[in-house]
C-alpha positions as CSV (number, residue, x, y, z in Angstrom):
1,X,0.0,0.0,0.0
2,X,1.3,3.3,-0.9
3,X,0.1,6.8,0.3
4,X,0.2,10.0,-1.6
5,X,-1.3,13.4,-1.8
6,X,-4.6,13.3,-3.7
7,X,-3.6,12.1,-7.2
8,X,-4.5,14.6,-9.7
9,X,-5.3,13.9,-13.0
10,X,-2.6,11.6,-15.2
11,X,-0.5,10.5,-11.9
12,X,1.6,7.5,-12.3
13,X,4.1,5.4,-10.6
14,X,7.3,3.6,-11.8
15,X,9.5,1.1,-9.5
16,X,12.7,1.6,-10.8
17,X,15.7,-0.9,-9.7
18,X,19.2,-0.3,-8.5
19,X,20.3,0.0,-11.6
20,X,18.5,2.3,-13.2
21,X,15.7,0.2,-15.2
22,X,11.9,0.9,-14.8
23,X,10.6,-2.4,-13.8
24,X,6.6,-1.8,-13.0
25,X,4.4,1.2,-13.5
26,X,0.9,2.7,-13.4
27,X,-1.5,5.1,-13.2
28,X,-2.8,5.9,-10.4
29,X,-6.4,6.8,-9.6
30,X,-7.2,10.5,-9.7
31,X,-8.3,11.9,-6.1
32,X,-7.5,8.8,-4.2
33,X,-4.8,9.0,-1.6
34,X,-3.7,5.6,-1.7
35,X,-3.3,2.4,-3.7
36,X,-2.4,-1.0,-3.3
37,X,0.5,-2.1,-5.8
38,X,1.5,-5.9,-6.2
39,X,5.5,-6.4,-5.7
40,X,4.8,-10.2,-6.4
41,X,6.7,-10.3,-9.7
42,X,9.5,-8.3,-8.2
43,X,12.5,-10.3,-6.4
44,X,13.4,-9.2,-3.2
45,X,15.7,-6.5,-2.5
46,X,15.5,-2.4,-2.9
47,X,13.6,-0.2,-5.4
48,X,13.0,3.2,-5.9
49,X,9.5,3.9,-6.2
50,X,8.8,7.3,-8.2
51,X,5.4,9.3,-7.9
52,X,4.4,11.9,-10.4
53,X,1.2,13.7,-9.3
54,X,0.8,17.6,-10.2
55,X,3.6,18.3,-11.4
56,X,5.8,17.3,-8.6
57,X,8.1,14.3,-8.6
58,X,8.7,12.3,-5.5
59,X,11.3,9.5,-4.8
60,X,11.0,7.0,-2.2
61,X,13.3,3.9,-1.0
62,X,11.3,0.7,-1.2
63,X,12.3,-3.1,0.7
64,X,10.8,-5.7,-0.8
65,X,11.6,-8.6,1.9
């Protein structure tokens, strides 16, 4: 489950591994405040997990365990 400010319209996601390559992505639903995103293809280990939502970019560390 991620949180966010409320998603304006075209917000998206990416996971983004280590190295560089975007490995999942979505949009996510306008005016909701959080989401639920499946990791179960991803093996463990860390990610970056980029939001875009008005305009702004935000990067966050992400464990997948």
């Amino acid at each position: 489950m991620i949180e966010y400010p409320k998603a304006g319209k075209d917000a998206t996601y990416k996971i983004i591994g280590l190295d560089g390559r975007a490995l999942q992505g979505g949009i996510l639903q306008e005016n909701s405040i959080q989401q639920n995103i499946s990791l179960g293809n991803l093996p463990r280990g860390q990610y970056i997990l980029t939001i875009i939502n008005n305009g702004k970019q935000t990067n966050l560390k992400l464990l997948k365990q």
